[in-house]
Structure formats: C-alpha cells, structure tokens
PAROBA-959027 format. One record per residue (C-alpha): x, y, z; residue in three letters. Coordinates in steps of 0.25 Angstrom, whole numbers, plus 5000, padded with zeros to 4 digits. Layout:
XYZAla...
//
This chain:
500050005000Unk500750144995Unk500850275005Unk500350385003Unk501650474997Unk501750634997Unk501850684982Unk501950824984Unk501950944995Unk501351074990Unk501451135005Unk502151125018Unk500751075024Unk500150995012Unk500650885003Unk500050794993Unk499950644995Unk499650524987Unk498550414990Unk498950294992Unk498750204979Unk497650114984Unk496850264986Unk497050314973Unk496450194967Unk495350164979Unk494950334974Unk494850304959Unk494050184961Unk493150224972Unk492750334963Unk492350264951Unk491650144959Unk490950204968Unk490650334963Unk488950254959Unk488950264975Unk489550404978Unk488950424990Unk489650334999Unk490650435000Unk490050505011Unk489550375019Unk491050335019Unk491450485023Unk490350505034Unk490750345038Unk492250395040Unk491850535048Unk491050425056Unk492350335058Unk493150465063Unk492150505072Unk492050365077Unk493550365081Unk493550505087Unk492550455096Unk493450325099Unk494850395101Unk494050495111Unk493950395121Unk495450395123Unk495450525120Unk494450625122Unk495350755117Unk495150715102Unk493650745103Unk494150905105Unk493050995106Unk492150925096Unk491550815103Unk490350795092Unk490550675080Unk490050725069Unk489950715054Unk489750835045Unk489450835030Unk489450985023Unk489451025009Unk489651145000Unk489151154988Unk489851274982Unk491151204986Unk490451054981Unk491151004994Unk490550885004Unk491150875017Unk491150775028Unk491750805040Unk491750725055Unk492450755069Unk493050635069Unk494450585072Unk494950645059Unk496350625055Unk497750665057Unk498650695044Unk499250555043Unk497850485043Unk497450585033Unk498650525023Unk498250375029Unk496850375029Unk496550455016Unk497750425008Unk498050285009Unk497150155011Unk497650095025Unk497049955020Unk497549835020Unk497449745008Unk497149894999Unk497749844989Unk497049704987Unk495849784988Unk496349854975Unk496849744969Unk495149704967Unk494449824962Unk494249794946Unk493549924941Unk492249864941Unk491449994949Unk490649894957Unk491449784961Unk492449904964Unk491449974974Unk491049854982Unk492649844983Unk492949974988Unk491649974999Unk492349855003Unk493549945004Unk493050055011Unk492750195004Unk493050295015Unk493450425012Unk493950404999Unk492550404994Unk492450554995Unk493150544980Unk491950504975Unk491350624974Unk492250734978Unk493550764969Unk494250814980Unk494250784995Unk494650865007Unk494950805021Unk495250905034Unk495450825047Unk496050835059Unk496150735067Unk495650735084Unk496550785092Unk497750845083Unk498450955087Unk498351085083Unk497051065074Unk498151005063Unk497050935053Unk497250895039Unk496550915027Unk496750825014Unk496350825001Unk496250764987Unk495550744973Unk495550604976Unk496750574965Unk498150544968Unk498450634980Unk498050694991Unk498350824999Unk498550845015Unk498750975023Unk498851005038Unk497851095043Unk497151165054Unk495851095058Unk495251125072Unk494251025072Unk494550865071Unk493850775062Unk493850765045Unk493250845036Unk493250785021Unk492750875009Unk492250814996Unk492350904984Unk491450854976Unk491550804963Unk490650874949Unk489250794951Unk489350804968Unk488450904967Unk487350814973Unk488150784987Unk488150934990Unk486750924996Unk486550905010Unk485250845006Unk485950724998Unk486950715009Unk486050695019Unk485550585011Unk486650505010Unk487150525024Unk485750465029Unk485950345019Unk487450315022Unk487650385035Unk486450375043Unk487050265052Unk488250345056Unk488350375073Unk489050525070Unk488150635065Unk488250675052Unk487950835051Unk487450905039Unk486751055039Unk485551055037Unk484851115024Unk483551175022Unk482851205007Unk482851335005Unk482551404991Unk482651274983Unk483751204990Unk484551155001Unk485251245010Unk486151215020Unk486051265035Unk487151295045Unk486251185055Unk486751045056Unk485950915057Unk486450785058Unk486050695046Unk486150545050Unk485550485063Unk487050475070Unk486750345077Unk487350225079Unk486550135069Unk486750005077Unk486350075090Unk485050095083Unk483849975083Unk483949895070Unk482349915067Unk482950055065Unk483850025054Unk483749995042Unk484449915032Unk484950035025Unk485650085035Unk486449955041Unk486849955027Unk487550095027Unk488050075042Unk488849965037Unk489350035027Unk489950125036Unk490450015046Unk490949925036Unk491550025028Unk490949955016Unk490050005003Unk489049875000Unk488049835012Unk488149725023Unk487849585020Unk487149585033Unk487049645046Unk486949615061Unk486249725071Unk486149685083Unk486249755100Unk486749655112Unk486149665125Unk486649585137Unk488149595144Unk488749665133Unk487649765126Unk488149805111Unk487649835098Unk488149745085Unk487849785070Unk488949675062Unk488749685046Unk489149575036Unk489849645025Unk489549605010Unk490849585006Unk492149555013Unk492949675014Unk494349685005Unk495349675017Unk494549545024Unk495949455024Unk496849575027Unk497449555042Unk497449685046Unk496149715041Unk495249795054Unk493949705055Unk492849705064Unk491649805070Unk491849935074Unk491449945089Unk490650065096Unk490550065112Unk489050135115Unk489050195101Unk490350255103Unk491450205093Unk492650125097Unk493450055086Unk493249995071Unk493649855070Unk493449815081Unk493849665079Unk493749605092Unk492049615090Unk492049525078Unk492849415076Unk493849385064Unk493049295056Unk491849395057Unk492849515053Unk492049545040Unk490949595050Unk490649755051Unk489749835061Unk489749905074Unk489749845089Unk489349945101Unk489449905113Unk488749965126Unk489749895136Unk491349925131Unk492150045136Unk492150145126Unk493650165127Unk493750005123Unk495049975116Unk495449855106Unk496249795117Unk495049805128Unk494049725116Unk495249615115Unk494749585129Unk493449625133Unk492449525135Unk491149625129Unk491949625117Unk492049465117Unk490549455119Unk490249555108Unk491249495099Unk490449365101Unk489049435099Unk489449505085Unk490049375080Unk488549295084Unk487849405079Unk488749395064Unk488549245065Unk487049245065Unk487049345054Unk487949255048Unk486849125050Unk485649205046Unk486349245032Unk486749095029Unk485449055033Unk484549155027Unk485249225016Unk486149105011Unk486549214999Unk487049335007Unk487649225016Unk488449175003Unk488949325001Unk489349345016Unk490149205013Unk490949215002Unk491449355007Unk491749315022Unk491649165024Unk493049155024Unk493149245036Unk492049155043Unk492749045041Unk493749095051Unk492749095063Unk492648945064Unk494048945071Unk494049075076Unk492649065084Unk492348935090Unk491148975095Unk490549005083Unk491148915076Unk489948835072Unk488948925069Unk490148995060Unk490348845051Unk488848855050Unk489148975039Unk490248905033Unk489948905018Unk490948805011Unk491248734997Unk491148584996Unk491048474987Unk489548514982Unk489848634974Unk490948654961Unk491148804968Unk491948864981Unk490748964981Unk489848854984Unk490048814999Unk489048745010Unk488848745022Unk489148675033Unk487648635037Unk487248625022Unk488648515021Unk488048425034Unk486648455028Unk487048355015Unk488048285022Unk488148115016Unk487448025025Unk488247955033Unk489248095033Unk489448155046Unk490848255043Unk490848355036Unk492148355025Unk493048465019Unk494148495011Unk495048615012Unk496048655001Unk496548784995Unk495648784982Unk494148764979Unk494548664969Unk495748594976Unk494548554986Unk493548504977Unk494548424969Unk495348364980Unk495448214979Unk494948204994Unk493648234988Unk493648104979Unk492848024990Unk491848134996Unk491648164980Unk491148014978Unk490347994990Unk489648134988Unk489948185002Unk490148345001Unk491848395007Unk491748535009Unk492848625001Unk493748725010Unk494648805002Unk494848945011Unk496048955020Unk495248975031Unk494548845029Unk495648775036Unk495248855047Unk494048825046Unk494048665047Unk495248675058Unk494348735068Unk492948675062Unk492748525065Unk491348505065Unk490048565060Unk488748525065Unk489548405071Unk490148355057Unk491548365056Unk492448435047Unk493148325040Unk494248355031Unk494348265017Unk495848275018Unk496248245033Unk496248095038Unk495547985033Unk494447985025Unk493147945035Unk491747955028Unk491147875040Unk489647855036Unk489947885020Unk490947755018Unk490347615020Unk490647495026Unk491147435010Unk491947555007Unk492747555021Unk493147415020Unk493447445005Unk494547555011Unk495047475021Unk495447355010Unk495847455000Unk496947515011Unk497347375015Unk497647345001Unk498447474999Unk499247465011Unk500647415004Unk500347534994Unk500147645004Unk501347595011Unk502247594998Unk501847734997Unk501947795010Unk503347735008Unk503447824995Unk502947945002Unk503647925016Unk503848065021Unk502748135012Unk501548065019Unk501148005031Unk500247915027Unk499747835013Unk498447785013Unk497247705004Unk496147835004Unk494647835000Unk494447974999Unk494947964983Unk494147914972Unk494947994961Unk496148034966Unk497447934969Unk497948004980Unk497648114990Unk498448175002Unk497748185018Unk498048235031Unk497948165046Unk496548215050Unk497548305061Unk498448335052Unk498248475047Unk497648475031Unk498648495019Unk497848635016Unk497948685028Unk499448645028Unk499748705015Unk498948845019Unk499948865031Unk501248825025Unk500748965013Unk500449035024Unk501849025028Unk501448945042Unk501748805048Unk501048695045Unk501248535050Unk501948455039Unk501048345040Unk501148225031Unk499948205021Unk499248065020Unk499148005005Unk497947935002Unk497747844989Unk496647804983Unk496647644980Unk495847654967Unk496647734960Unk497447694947Unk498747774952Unk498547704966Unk498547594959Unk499647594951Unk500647644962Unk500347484967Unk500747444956Unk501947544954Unk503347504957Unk504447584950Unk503747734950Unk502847724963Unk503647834972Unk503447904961Unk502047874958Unk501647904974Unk502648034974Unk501548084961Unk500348024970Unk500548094982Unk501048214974Unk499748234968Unk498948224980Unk499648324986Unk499348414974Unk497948354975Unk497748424990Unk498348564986Unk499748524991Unk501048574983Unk502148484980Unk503648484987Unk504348454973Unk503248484961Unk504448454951Unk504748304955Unk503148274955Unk502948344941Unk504348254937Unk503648114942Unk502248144935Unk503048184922Unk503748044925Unk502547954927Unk501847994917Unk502847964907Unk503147824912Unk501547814911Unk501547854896Unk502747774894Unk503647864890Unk
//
C-alpha cells in the first residue's frame, strides 16, 4: 500500500499532497458507479459526524476537558445557494493534521488491494463491491467537484484546526488554521445539475429516509414560503427524531428504517439479510438489535480485520468492535448491544473478564442462532444466500462453541454423493433422513477438491451399494470432523480412516467372502509389504474397491493424509505417520502382481505410486515413477 507523498509546497503553512493510489481509483469508480444512487452521500456524511460525535462522547469519560465549552452533540447541514455549497458539520471528535492525511488521504485497510483487484467496470456489480467496501467520506465526489474540510480536533491547543481541500483528482491541499470550535465542518461545491440539493425541502427528505435513526440531532433552519418559494429563517429545528432506534419498541419500526439503520452500523450499501431486535430482562438487563448482512464483507479472511458490534452503555456510546459480544464464528454479524448494567468507563480489558459480558456474549450468539434456524426452516432460499456467503465461517463454531455445537451442525449444508455440483449440499438431518436401512454412521470424505472427492476410489464400494458419503472440501472442514463426532447419535465416520465396517449393509455371505479372500492373499500381502518396508505399515486385501487396484488408508487414530498435507503447506508440524495399502482382490493388476516374478517391485512401486496420486498425495521422486511407467508399458507392448 503506497504513502501519501508531498508534491509541492506553495506556502510555509500549506502543501499539496497526493492520495494514495487505491484512493485515486476508489474516487474514479465510486463516481461512475454509484452516481444512479447519489444521495447516499449524505447518509455516509451524516453516519461519519455521528461516529465522531460517538467518540467524543467515549473519550470524555476519561477526560471530560475535550467536551470544552460546548457540551451539546449536534449535526448541522446548511446550504447556500449563490455560493451552490452544502455543508455538514458536527461537534465531534474532529481530527488532528496527521488524521487529516491518514484518514482522507489513504485507505488504512487491509486486503485494499484484493478488493481492487475484483471491480470489473461493470456499474452494478461494482457498486455492491464498493457498499461492501465502505463509501465514507469519499462519497461527497459524487456531487461536488470540489471538497472542503476544517476540523480541529478536542482539546488541541491554541485552537490550531486544519482545513483540507481537493477536486477529487490527483492531489489534495492541507493548511494549519485557526479554528475556535472543535468538530469538522465539510463543504461540497457542488457540481453543474446539483441544483436540486440546495433546498432545505429535499434535504429534509433525504435526511428523514436515511437518517432518521441517528441518536445526535441533526439541525436545519427552518423555512417558511413566502412569495412563491422557500425562505430560510435564522430559527433551527432538529429534523430526524434523535433517538436511539433500538431503544424504541419494534411495533414502532418499520422495516424501512432497520434497513437504513444498518446501513449506517454496518457500513454497507445493500439491506440485511435478516434481522434480530430483541430487550433482555433479568440479572443483566440489555437491548440487542444483531443483522445478518447479504454479502460477506471484502476483508472477512483478513487477520486484523475489526469485527463485532458496537457497544452502548445506557445509550451512551462506548467502543465499535466490540469482539468480546460476539464470537468469532458469528464475526459476519453487525448491530448495537446497550446494556443497563456496565460501567460507563468500561474498557476492553474490564470486557476480557466481566462475567455480564460472558452472559450477553451467550444471549446475542442464541438469539443469531435461532435467527439462523428459523431461515433454514422457513426460507430454505434466503438461507442458501446467508450460506454460501458465510458457512465457511459457521463452520468454525462446531469446535469453538461446544455448547452450541449441536444446534450449529443442525445448519451445516454440505455436498455428498447425490448431487454432480459442490453447490448442491444437504443437511445433516436431510443425510440421516435417507440413510440405507440397516446404516447407522454417518460417512464422509474430506479432500482438497470437489472433484478429487467424488472421484476418489474409496467411494467404489459406498457408490455400489448406494449409501450416500458426504464430500468435504473447505479447509475448515478438518475442523469441523475433528471436533464433530456425532450428529443425532450417528457417527461421523471417515471413508479413508480404518477399516471398512458397514455393520448392517454387508451380510452374513459377503463377510465370509472377505474373510476367504484375505486368507487366500495373505502370502501376497506379505510379499508386498516386504516390497514397500518403510513406506507402509501395513498391506491388506480391501473391500471398499470395486474399480480401483489400489488405494491408501490411515489407522482410525492416526491423523488423515489431507489434514497432514494441509499442515505441512502451511509450514507446520504434522506426524509422519505411515499409510496403509489396501488392494483389491479382483483386479486384473492385482492379479498379475501374483503371478509376476521379474518386475514386481517395480509393479507394486507403480501400484502404491498411483494410489498416492489417487488421494491427492505428491510424490517423493516424480521422475523415477514416470521412468518405471514409461518401462512397463514398453515390456507390455513388447517393445
């Protein structure tokens, strides 16, 4: 990610800086994509006054001096129409000079550039991209050409503020000024066609349809018509109702405006996929209002991504993020908690221990949970959407919350062996539901691909008899079948771990069958454990193959080949444990390896070679494998 880099210096007090890259294009795009929807910009303007008011409010706890002389949190919007300038200005926090350059300068994300990497042109697709993204103050470029910022912020000495400006191109200018009040002040010089914004009566509008929900007041003059228009008056009024929306009883909202609230707490352009509103009463007393987003948001797998709820204490804001409310698997979620019970100067240290938090923590993740249930009962569609974009994430509850951990393989949507598709997937009830008769385990499959898991020879037998393997492909699912041994009181069986035990589904005839087969293989299983001493630890007649000669297994404790290989990319330790080879009597190469005597190291070298491809394993010496194939096959044609 590039720095912002002085160009020029026209003064001793101002100079000329460059955006960032990432900001140059974020302006150029944001502009043509979202221009259809312009007046969001002054939903994320009024939203960003909010956040500073929020934080003034929060660092005045420690320190009451930075509230001044002005102990009112307010938002302003003015205009002028012979100047065509809007202006929105707060008594927030506002913003000393090097949060000036950080914060409107350069994009402090991480993964910026990933995020980039995706937008393709297309204006849609582009604008739900950037919602995802965050708009911000950089949304005033969609109608103004040029944008003006004085702030100064609480508590700086001497009243130095700054004031920063640009026409949203390459560069932007920053001065040191004097500024007697704190807060931020941005004005938008409008662009030709604005016209319309310079109306108190459309401004009011839109405030009341984004805006309504904010908890600061937002102050306008009033107008009256006079002679044929609107004129403004020096009287004030506040214009959205300025109270906390989630302290208000939910007959009295409508779905309207959780939709714009979201939008303000999430930070994101498209509505919530669902919605939790809900006030707890008993030993802790506290308010939750938790939303489902509609798309997973850009920096999701980035480490140092903030996740979580922002936290209010009797309405009075205390901290965004606030992790220790929600747990990680849940970190998708966005809303507000207020509680009636924690101090007001509570810290993230006093929430790593406090025993409300724990108790709120474990309401918020019930309440998303049920929300959860009633979607993949009642709106199998919307459920689908809220999986493919954050099942992954689910999935990491089953060994992070034990206490949940049943209901949370109850939403578990995986493929198996009834579709051709990954997108396809099942439950975990709908898998028992159409279990075999006579089946009482439920049996999976991990790998690293779709396909490499449907194709797998340790299929050949459950393929056969019809009995349906579930296909687990996502890294996370080793997690998920380590710490999930049952369901229902079926166990989780793996295809590739042990031996193969169909109970019920095999017969009295076909167990003998095995039984004979392996005694008569015995001094061939020998011959080629002999062959591969050091490589296996065992070589044994299998009944899991129909199709394949061969195929690889672990000890039902030993830890699985995938999950091996997945550590040892990651660069971490993993057991060298030694596989088992398993053959299958009927086939014609197993065959022939009884008869062989001149060429069978090399034969069982090819044999176990391949089913080490087979389960997605690499070779130690690729060269010397291609060099016997190349060999064989030209003794076979006679060559």
């Amino acid at each position: 990610m590039s720095d912002t880099a002085t160009h020029t210096e026209t003064s001793a007090n101002r100079e000329t800086l460059g955006f960032q890259a990432e900001v140059k294009q974020l302006l150029q795009l944001m502009i043509h994509s979202l221009y259809s929807n312009r007046e969001i910009f002054l939903r994320e303007l009024i939203s960003n006054a909010s956040d500073a008011c929020d934080k003034l409010r929060f660092e005045a706890l420690h320190n009451a001096a930075l509230m001044e002389d002005q102990a009112e949190l307010e938002i302003s919007i003015s205009f002028d129409k012979t100047a065509r300038t809007l202006t929105v200005s707060d008594s927030g926090i506002g913003m000393s000079r090097e949060e000036v350059i950080n914060n409107l300068g350069t994009i402090a994300k991480s993964g910026t550039r990933e995020f980039f990497s995706r937008l393709s042109g297309d204006q849609q697709k582009d604008a739900n991209l950037i919602g995802q993204f965050g708009v911000g103050f950089y949304s005033a470029f969609i109608v103004a050409d040029k944008v003006t910022v004085l702030t100064r912020r609480a508590g700086e000495k001497n009243d130095q503020g700054v004031r920063w400006e640009s026409d949203g191109g390459g560069e932007f200018a920053i001065e040191m000024i004097d500024k007697p009040t704190r807060g931020t002040s941005i004005t938008l010089h409008l662009r030709e066609g604005q016209d319309d914004l310079l109306s108190g009566h459309k401004l009011r509008a839109v405030i009341q349809k984004y805006s309504d929900h904010i908890v600061q007041p937002i102050v306008m003059h009033k107008e009256e018509w006079k002679d044929g228009g609107y004129q403004t008056l020096e009287e004030t009024e506040t214009v959205n109702q300025a109270f906390a929306l989630w302290a208000r009883a939910k007959n009295e909202i409508t779905d309207e405006q959780y939709k714009e609230f979201y939008k303000h707490v999430g930070h994101d352009m498209t509505d919530p996929l669902a919605w939790v509103h809900a006030r707890v009463e008993g030993r802790q007393e506290y308010t939750q209002l938790l939303y489902i987003p509609a798309r997973a948001p850009f920096d999701m797998w980035q480490r140092d991504a903030k996740h979580g709820v922002k936290l209010y204490v009797r309405r009075v804001f205390i901290m965004d993020d606030a992790e220790k409310l929600i747990p990680a698997y849940l970190r998708f979620v966005r809303g507000v908690v207020d509680s009636n019970d924690l101090p007001l100067n509570v810290s993230r240290e006093i929430l790593q221990e406090s025993k409300d938090i724990e108790a709120i923590r474990a309401g918020c993740t019930k309440k998303i949970i049920s929300l959860l249930e009633d979607m993949a009962t009642n709106d199998k569609e919307k459920y689908t959407l809220f999986w493919n974009e954050f099942g992954r994430v689910l999935k990491e509850g089953i060994g992070d919350d034990a206490v949940n951990r049943e209901k949370i393989a109850g939403l578990l949507r995986l493929a198996s062996t009834k579709a051709n598709t990954p997108e396809t997937s099942v439950s975990l009830s709908d898998y028992i539901a159409r279990m075999k008769e006579g089946q009482d385990k439920i049996y999976y499959i991990t790998a690293d691909t779709f396909n490499a898991a449907k194709n797998s020879p340790h299929l050949e037998v459950f393929r056969k008899k019809g009995i349906e393997v579930l296909l687990l492909t996502d890294r996370v699912d080793e997690w998920v079948v380590t710490n999930l041994h049952s369901f229902q009181e079926k166990s989780l069986v793996s295809v590739a771990k042990g031996g193969l035990d169909l109970g019920d589904l095999e017969d009295e005839s076909e167990k003998l069958a095995q039984q004979k087969e392996a005694d008569e293989f015995k001094e061939l299983t020998d011959k080629i454990s002999t062959s591969l001493a050091g490589r296996v630890k065992e070589v044994r007649v299998t009944h899991r193959l129909t199709d394949s000669p061969a195929c690889l297994v672990v000890d039902e404790q030993d830890m699985n080949a995938n999950l091996a290989r997945m550590l040892k990319a990651a660069g971490q330790q993993a057991p060298n444990t030694q596989p088992i080879l398993e053959i299958n009597p009927r086939h014609p190469v197993v065959l022939r390896l009884q008869r062989e005597e001149n060429k069978f190291d090399d034969w069982v070298s090819v044999l176990f070679d391949q089913a080490l491809l087979a389960e997605g394993g690499q070779l130690d010496d690729p060269a010397s494998f291609v060099k016997r194939v190349n060999q064989l096959m030209l003794e076979m044609s006679g060559s």
